[in-house]
C-alpha positions as CSV (number, residue, x, y, z in Angstrom):
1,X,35.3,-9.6,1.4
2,X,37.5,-6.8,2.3
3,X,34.7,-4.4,1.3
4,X,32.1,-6.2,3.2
5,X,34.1,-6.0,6.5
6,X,34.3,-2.5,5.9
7,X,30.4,-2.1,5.1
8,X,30.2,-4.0,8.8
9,X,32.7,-1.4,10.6
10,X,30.2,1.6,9.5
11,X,27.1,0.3,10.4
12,X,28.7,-1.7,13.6
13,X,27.9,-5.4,12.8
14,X,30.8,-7.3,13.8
15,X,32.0,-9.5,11.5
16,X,32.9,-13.5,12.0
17,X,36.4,-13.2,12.0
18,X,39.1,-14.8,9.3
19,X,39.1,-18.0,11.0
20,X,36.3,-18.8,11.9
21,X,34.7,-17.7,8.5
22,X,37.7,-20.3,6.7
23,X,36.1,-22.9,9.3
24,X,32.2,-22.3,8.3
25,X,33.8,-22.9,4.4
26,X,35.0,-25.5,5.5
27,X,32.3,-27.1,7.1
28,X,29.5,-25.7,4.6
29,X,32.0,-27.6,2.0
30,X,32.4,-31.0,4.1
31,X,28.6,-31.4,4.4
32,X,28.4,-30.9,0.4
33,X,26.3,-27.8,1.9
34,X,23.1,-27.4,-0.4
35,X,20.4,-25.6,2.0
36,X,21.9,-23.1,5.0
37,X,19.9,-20.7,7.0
38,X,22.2,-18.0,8.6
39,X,21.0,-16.2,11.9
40,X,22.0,-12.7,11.8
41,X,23.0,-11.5,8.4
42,X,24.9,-8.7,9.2
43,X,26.7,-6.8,6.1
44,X,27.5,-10.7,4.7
45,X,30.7,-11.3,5.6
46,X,29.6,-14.9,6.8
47,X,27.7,-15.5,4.0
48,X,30.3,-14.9,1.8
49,X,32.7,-17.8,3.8
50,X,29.1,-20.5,3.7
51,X,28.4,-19.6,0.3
52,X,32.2,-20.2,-0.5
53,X,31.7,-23.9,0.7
54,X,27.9,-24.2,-0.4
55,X,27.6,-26.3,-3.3
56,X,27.0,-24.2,-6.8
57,X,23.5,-25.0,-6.9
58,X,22.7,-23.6,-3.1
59,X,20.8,-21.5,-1.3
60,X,21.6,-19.4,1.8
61,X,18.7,-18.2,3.8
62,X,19.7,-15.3,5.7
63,X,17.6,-13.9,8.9
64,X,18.3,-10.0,10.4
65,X,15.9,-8.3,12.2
66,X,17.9,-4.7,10.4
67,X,16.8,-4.8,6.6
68,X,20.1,-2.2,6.2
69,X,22.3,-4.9,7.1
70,X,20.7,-7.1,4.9
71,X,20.8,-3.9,1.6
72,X,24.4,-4.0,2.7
73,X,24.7,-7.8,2.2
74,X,23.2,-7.8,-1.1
75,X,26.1,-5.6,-2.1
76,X,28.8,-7.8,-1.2
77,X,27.4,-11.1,-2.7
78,X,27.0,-8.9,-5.7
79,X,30.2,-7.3,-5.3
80,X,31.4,-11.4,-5.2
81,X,29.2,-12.4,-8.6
82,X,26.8,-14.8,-6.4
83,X,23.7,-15.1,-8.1
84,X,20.7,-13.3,-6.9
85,X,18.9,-17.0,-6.7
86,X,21.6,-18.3,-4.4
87,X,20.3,-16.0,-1.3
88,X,17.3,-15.6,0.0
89,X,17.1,-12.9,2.4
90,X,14.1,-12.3,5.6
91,X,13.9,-9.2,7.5
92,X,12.3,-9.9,10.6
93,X,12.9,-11.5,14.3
94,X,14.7,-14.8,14.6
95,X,12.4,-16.4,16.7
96,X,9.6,-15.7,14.7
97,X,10.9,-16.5,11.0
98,X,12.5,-20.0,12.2
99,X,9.6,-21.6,13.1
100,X,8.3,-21.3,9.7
101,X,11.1,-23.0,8.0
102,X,10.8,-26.5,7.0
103,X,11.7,-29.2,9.7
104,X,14.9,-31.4,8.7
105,X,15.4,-29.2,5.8
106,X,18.9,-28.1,6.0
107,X,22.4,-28.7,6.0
108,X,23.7,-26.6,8.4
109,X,22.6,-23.4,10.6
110,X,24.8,-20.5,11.3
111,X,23.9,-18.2,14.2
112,X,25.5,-15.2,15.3
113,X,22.7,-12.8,16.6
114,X,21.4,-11.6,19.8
115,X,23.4,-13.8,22.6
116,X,20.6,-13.8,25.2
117,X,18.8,-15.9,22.5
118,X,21.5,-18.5,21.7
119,X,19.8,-21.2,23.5
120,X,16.4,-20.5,22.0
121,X,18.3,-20.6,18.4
122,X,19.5,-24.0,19.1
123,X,16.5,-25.7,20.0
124,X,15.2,-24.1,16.2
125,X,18.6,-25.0,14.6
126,X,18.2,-28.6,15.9
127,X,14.6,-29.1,14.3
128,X,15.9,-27.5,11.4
129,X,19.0,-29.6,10.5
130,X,18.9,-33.1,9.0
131,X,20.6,-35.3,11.0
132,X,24.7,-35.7,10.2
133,X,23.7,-31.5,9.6
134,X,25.8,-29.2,12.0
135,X,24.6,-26.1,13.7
136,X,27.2,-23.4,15.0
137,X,27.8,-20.7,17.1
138,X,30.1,-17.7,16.9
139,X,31.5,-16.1,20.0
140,X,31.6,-19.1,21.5
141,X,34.4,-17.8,23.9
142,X,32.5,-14.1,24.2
143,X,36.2,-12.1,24.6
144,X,36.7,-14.5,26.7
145,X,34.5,-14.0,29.2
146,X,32.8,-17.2,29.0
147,X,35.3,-19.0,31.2
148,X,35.6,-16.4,33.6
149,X,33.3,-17.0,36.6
150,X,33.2,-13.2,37.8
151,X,31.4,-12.6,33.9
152,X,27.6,-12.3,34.8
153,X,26.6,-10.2,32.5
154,X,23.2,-11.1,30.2
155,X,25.0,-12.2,27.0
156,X,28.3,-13.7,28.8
157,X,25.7,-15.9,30.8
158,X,23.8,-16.6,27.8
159,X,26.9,-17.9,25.6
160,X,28.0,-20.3,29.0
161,X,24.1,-21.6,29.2
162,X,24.4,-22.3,25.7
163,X,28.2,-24.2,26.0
164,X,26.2,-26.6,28.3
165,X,22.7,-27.0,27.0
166,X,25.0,-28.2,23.9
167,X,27.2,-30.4,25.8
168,X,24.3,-32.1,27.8
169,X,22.2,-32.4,24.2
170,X,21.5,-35.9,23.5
171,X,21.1,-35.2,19.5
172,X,24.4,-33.6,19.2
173,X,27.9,-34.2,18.9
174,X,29.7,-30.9,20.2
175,X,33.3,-29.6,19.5
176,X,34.1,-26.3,20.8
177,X,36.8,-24.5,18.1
178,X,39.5,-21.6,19.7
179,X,39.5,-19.7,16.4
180,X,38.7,-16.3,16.7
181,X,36.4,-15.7,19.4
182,X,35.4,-19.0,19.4
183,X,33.0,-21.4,17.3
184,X,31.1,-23.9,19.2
185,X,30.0,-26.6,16.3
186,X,27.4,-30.0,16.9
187,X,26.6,-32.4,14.3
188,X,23.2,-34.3,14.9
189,X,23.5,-37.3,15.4
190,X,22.2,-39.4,12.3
C-alpha cells in the first residue's frame, strides 16, 4: 500500500485516504463483495482497500481514462499477490465503458473520477448495482468546500448537485461518512 501511494504522489492521482479506504473494506466485506467496478483507477490504492474486503473468488473492474495509472496499478496488486484474474482493468472514458456493463450485475460501485461527472456516474452506478448493492463517492466533502455557499467552482458545484440528487433518489438509502474528505455511501433499496 505504502508503495502504491507513493506511485500516486509521482504521477498526481490522489489517493482515497486511510479511512475512507478502511471504510470501502469494510463495506466491500459487509456485502460479501463478489463483482465491483471502480471509477477511476488511479495507481490502485482503492483497489487494494475493495479487493481487501472482496470475497477470494472476486473481481474488481477498474475504469481510467490514463492507461499509466492503470500500468501503475497493476504493480501494486502485484506488489500485494492479487491474482491477475481478480482485476480486470479498461482504459477508456467512464461514461462510455459503463454503459456496456451488465445491468444489476454488481455489488457495489466505487467512484472517484472527474467531479463534474459525479451525477452522471450515479445514474450508471444505480443500473449497475443489484439492489441491497451500495454505490459510493469520495470527496464527498471536496476540502470542504461543499458546505460552503461562496464555493462555485465546477467540481465543488458538481459534488453539492450530487449530495442532493442522492438524497432526493427514491432507490437509495444515503449516509454521508466524515472520514477523510468525505464518503457519501447509498444502498439500493431491495
Amino acid at each position: 500500500m505504502v508503495r502504491a501511494r507513493q506511485r500516486a504522489a509521482e504521477v498526481g492521482a490522489v489517493p482515497i485516504g486511510a479511512g475512507s479506504g478502511s471504510v470501502l473494506r469494510l463495506l466491500a466485506a459487509a456485502v460479501e463483495a463478489r463483482t465491483v467496478v471502480e471509477i477511476g483507477t488511479g495507481a490502485g490504492v482503492s483497489a487494494l482497500y475493495l479487493l481487501g474486503g472482496m470475497r477470494s473468488d472476486g473481481v474488481l473492474t477498474s475504469v481510467d481514462i490514463e492507461s499509466e495509472h492503470q500500468r501503475l496499478a497493476r504493480e501494486a496488486f502485484s506488489e500485494a499477490g492479487i491474482a491477475p484474474n481478480r482485476t480486470r482493468l479498461i482504459s477508456g472514458s467512464a461514461l462510455e465503458v459503463l454503459p456496456r456493463l451488465t445491468d444489476g450485475a454488481y455489488d457495489l460501485v466505487f467512484c472517484d473520477a472527474d467531479k463534474t461527472e459525479y451525477v452522471d456516474y450515479l445514474e450508471q452506478s444505480v443500473r449497475l448495482i443489484r439492489p441491497g448493492g451500495l454505490v459510493a463517492f469520495d470527496n464527498a466533502l471536496w476540502h470542504n468546500r461543499v458546505a460552503d455557499p461562496a464555493q462555485r467552482d465546477p467540481e465543488t458545484l458538481a459534488v453539492r448537485e450530487l449530495g442532493r440528487v442522492v438524497s432526493e433518489h427514491d432507490a437509495l438509502i444515503p449516509s454521508l461518512l466524515p472520514t477523510s474528505d468525505g464518503l457519501l455511501v447509498a444502498v439500493k433499496r431491495p
